[in-house]
SEGUFI-450524 format. One record per atom (N, C-alpha, C): x, y, z; residue in one letter. Coordinates in steps of 0.05 Angstrom, whole numbers, plus 5000, padded with zeros to 4 digits. Example, Ala and Ser with C-alpha at 12.3 -4.5 7.8 and 13.67 -1.06 7.14 Angstrom:
2
526448865156a
524649105156a
526449345156a
525749555142s
527349795143s
525850015157s
***
This chain:
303
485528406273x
483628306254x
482428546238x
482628516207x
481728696196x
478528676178x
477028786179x
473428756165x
472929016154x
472428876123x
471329026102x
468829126100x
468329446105x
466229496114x
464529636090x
461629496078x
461029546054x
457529686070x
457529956054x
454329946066x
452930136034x
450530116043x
449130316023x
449730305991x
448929975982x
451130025956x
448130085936x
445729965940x
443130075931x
443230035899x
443729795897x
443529525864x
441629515856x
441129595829x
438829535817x
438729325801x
437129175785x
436528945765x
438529055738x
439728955725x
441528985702x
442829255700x
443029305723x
445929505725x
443629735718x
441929735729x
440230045723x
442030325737x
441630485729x
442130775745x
441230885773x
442130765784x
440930945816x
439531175814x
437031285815x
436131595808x
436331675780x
437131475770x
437931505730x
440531625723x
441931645750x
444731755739x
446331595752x
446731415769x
448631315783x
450131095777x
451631005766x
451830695760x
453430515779x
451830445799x
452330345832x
452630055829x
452329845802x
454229695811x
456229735789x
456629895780x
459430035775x
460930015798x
459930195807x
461130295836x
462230095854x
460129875859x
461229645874x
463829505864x
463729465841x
466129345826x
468229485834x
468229725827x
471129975833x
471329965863x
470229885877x
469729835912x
471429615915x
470629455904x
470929105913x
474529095897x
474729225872x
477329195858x
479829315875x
479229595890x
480929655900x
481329545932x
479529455938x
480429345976x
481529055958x
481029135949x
483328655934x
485628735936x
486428965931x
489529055936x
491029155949x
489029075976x
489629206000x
491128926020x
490328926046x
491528796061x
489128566071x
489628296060x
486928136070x
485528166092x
482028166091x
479828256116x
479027876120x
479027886145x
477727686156x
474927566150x
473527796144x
470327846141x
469828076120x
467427976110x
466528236103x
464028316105x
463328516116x
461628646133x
459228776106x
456628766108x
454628986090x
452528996107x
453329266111x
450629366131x
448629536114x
447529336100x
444729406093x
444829576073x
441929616055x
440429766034x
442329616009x
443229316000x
444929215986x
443129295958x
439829255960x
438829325936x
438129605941x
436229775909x
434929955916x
432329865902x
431829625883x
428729565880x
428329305891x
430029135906x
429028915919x
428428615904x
430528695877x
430128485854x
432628275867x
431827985859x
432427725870x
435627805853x
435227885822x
437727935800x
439928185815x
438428315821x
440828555846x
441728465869x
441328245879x
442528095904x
442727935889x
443527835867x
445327635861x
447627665845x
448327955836x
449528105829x
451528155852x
450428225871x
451928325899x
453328085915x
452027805915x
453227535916x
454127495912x
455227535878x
457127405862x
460527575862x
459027815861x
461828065860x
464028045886x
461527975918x
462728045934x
463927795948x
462027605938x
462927305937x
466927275934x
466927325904x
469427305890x
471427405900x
471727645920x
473527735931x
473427575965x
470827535974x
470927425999x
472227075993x
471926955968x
473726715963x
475926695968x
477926945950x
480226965952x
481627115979x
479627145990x
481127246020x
479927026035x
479026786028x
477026566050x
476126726077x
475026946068x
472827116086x
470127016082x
468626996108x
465626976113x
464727306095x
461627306093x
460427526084x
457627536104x
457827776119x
455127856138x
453828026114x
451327896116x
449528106101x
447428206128x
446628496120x
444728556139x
442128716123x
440028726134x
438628856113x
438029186124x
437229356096x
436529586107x
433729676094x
432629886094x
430030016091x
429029956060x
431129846039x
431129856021x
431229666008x
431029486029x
431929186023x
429629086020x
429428796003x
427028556011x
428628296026x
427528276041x
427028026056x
427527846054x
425427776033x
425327446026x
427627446006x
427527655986x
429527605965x
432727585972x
432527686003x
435227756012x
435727376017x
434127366031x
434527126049x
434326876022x
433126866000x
433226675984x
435326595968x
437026915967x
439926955947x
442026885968x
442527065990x
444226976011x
444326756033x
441826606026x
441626266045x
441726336071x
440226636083x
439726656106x
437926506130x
438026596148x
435926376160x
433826626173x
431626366174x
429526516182x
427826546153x
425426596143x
423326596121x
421826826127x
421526786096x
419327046087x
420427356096x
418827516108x
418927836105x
420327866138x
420527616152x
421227636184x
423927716187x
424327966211x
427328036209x
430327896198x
431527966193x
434027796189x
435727906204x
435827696228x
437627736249x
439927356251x
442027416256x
443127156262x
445727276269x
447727036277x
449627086288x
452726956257x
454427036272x
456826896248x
459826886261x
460426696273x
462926686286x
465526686265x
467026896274x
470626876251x
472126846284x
473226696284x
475426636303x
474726716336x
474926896353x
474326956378x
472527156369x
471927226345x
469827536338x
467327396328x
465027516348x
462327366337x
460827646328x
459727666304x
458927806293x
455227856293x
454727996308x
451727956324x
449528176296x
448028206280x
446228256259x
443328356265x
442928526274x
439828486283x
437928726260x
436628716252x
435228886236x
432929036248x
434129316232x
432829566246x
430929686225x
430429506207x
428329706192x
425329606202x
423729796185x
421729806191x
419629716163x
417729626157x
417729496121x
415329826123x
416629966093x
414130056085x
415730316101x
418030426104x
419130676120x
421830686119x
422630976124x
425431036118x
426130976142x
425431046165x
426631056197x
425530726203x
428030716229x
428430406244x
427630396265x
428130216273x
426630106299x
427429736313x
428229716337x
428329476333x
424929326353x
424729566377x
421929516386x
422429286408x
420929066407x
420828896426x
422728666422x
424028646393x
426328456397x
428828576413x
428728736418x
430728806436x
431628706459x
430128486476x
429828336491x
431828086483x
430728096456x
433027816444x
435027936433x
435828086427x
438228226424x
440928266447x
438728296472x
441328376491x
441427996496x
439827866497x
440727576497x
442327476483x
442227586461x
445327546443x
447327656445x
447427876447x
450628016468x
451227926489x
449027796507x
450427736529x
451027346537x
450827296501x
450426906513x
453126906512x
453926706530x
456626646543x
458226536517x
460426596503x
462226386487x
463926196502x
464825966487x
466525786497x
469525896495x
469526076505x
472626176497x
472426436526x
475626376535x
476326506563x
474726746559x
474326906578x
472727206580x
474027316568x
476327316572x
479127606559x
478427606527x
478527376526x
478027366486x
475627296474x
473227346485x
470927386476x
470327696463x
470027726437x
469027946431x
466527946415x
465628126411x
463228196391x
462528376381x
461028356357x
462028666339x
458528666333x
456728886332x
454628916327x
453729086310x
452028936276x
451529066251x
449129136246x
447229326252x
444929576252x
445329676230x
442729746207x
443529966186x
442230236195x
442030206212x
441130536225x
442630546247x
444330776244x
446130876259x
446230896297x
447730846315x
447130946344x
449031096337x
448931396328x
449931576327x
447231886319x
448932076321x
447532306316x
447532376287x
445132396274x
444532406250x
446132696239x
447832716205x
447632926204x
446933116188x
443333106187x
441933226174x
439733146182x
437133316173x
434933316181x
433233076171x
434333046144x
433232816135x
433832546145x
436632546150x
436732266170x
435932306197x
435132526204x
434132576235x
431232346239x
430032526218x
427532476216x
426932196203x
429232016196x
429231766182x
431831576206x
431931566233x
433531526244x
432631236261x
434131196277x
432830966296x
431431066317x
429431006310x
427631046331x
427631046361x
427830796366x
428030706393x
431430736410x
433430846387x
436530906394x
436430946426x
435031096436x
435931156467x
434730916487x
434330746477x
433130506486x
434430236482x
435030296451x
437930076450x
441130176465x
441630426474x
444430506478x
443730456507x
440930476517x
441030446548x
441530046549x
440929986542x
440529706541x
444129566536x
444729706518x
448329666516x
449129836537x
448630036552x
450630146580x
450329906597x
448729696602x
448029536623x
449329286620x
450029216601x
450928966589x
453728966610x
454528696623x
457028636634x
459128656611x
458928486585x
461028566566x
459828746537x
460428926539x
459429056512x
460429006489x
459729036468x
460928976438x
463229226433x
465129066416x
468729206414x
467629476401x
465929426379x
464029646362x
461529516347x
460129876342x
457629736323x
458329796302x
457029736279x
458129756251x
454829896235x
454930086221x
452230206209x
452430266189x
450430436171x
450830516149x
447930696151x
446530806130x
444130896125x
445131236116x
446731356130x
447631646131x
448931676106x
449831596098x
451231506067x
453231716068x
454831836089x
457231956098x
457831796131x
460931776114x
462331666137x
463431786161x
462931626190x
462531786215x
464431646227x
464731776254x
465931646277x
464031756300x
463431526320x
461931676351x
461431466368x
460831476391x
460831326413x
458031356427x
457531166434x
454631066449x
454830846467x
453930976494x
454430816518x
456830706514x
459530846514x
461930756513x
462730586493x
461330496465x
462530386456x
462430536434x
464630456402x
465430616389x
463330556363x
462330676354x
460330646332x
460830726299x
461830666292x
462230706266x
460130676236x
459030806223x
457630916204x
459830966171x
459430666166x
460630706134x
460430846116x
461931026103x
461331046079x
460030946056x
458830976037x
456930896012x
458730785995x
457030605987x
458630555952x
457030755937x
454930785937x
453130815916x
453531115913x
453531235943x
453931575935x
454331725964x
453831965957x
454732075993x
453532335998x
451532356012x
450932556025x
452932856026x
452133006024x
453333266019x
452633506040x
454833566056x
453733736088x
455334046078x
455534056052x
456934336037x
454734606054x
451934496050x
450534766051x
448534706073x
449334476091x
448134526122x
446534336124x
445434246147x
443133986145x
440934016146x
440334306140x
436934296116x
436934256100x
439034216081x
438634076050x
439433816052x
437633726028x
437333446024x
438433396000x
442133396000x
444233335975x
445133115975x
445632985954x
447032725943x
449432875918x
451332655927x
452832715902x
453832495892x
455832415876x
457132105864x
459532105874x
459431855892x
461931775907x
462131555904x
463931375920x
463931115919x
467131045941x
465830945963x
467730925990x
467230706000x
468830596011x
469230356033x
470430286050x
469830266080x
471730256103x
472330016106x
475830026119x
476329756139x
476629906163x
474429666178x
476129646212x
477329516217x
479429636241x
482029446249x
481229396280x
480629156288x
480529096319x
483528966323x
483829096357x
486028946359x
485228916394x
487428816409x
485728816441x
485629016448x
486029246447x
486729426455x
484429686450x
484429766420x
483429826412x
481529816387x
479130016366x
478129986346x
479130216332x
479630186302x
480230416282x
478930376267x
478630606245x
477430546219x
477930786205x
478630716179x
479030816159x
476830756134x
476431036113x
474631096095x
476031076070x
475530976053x
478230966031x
475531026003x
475731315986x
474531395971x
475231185943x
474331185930x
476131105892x
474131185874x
475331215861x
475531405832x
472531305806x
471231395807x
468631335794x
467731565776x
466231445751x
464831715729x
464431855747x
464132085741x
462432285743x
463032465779x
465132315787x
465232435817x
465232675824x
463532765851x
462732875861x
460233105850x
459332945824x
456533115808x
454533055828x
452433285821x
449733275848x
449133135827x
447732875847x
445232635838x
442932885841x
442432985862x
439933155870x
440933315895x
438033665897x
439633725908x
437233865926x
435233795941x
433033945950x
433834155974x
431734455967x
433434595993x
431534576011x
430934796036x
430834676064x
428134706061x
426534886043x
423834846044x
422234566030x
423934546007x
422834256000x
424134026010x
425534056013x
426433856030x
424433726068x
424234006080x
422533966106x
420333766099x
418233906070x
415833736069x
416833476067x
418633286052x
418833066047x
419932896075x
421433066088x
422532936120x
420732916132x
418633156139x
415933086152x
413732866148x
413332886122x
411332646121x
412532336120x
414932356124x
416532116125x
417932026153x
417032216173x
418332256202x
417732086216x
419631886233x
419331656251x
417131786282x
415631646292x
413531746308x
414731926326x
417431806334x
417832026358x
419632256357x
420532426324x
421632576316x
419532886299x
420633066310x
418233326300x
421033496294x
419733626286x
422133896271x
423834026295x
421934066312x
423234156344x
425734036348x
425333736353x
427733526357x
429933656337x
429733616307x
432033736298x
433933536303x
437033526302x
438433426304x
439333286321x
437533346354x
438333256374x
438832906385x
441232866398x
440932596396x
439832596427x
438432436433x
437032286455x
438231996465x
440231926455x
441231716467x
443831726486x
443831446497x
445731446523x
448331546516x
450131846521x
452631886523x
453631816490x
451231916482x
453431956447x
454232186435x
456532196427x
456932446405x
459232366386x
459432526368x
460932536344x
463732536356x
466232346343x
469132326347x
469232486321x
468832446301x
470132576278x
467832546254x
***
């Protein structure tokens, strides 16, 4: 089974500029044009930040584009939200369930793969958190399907990473409670095949409490680790992964395409201006000390 993995595409109302230089649903389009000519996805996966001003017209933009390709592949579409998202507008354009500003969490069955959604932002902050729903979270990994044990799977979509951040700025903008959700998945009788993330806006590979965690690439743009993870760089990209489950194992591939202006710095702060803005933006239980360190159960970087 193959799933189209879309994160960080950050839409504005009539095709505005991301940062005034970006043209990100440009980008989506050149995203969405080239996986059509790929090998049909089952699903298609968006882990979060689909807007960057939270206009009802930027998620309906992102409906319609990603709609048209999930038609012609008769693929479901998981939306998930991230830090950058609204809520209500998410849930009004995409016919989610659940109202108003309240998490958007639900489930979405494609064949033996149930696709589990829980949201990790926080309203009003860059860093996540899932906090006390976590309780109902492992209740949803662990509710029984009607289908033999062997062929029960589940795939779990977070826009904040269970991986190790790589930079200070996503340190300090990370999931919070991560070593609390990876302890909570080491315990689980069946764990999920993988999780699926986004927020890092560079694409990862890594493992947490044994399972394989993958961190999409951006549409909109991509983080830049040229000059180390005290600087806070962007540049113009535009990428999209598929994962391939099979019983056996999870893969994934990053597939770049060709957009104005590639690889120009959007912005490029160095480590002193950069610190002040990570600091006053720093999730409660992250200080400069911490630094890069990950605190969660048995994770580190595959690639």
């Amino acid at each position: 089974m193959s799933i189209l993995h879309l994160t960080d595409l950050h839409l504005l109302a009539d095709r505005a500029l991301h940062h005034g230089l970006v043209p990100t649903s440009d980008h989506l389009e050149r995203v969405l044009e080239d996986a059509s000519r790929g090998r049909r996805c089952r699903a298609i996966v968006v882990s979060g930040d689909v807007s960057a001003d939270g206009s009802v017209s930027s998620y309906q933009f992102a409906r319609d584009a990603v709609g048209e390709l999930a038609k012609a592949w008769s693929a479901p579409v998981v939306w998930a939200a991230g830090e950058s998202d609204n809520r209500a507008a998410m849930r009004s354009v995409f016919k989610l369930p659940g109202s108003g500003m309240q998490p958007i969490e639900y489930y979405a069955d494609i064949g033996e793969l149930r696709i589990i959604v829980a949201d990790t932002t926080v309203l009003g902050s860059t860093w996540g958190k899932i906090g006390n729903r976590i309780v109902g979270l492992k209740q949803a990994l662990s509710c029984p399907r009607e289908l033999p044990a062997g062929e029960r799977k589940t795939m779990l979509v977070l826009h904040h990473p269970l991986a190790p951040p790589p930079t200070l700025k996503y340190a300090a903008s990370a999931l919070d409670d991560a070593p609390a959700v990876a302890q909570m998945l080491s315990k689980l009788e069946a764990k999920p095949e993988v999780v699926l993330c986004g927020h890092y806006r560079v694409g990862m590979m890594a493992v947490a409490a044994g399972i394989p965690v993958i961190v999409g690439p951006a549409v909109s743009g991509e983080t830049s680790l040229d000059r180390g993870p005290s600087w806070d760089t962007a540049t113009i990209r535009a990428s999209y992964g598929i994962i391939n489950l099979s019983d056996s194992h999870v893969d994934a591939t990053s597939t770049p395409v060709s957009v104005e202006n590639e690889g120009a710095e959007v912005y490029s702060f160095p480590p002193a201006e950069a610190s002040k803005t990570t600091q006053a933006n720093s999730r409660p239980s992250w200080s400069v000390e911490t630094g890069l360190r990950w605190c969660g159960q048995g994770s580190e970087h595959l690639s």
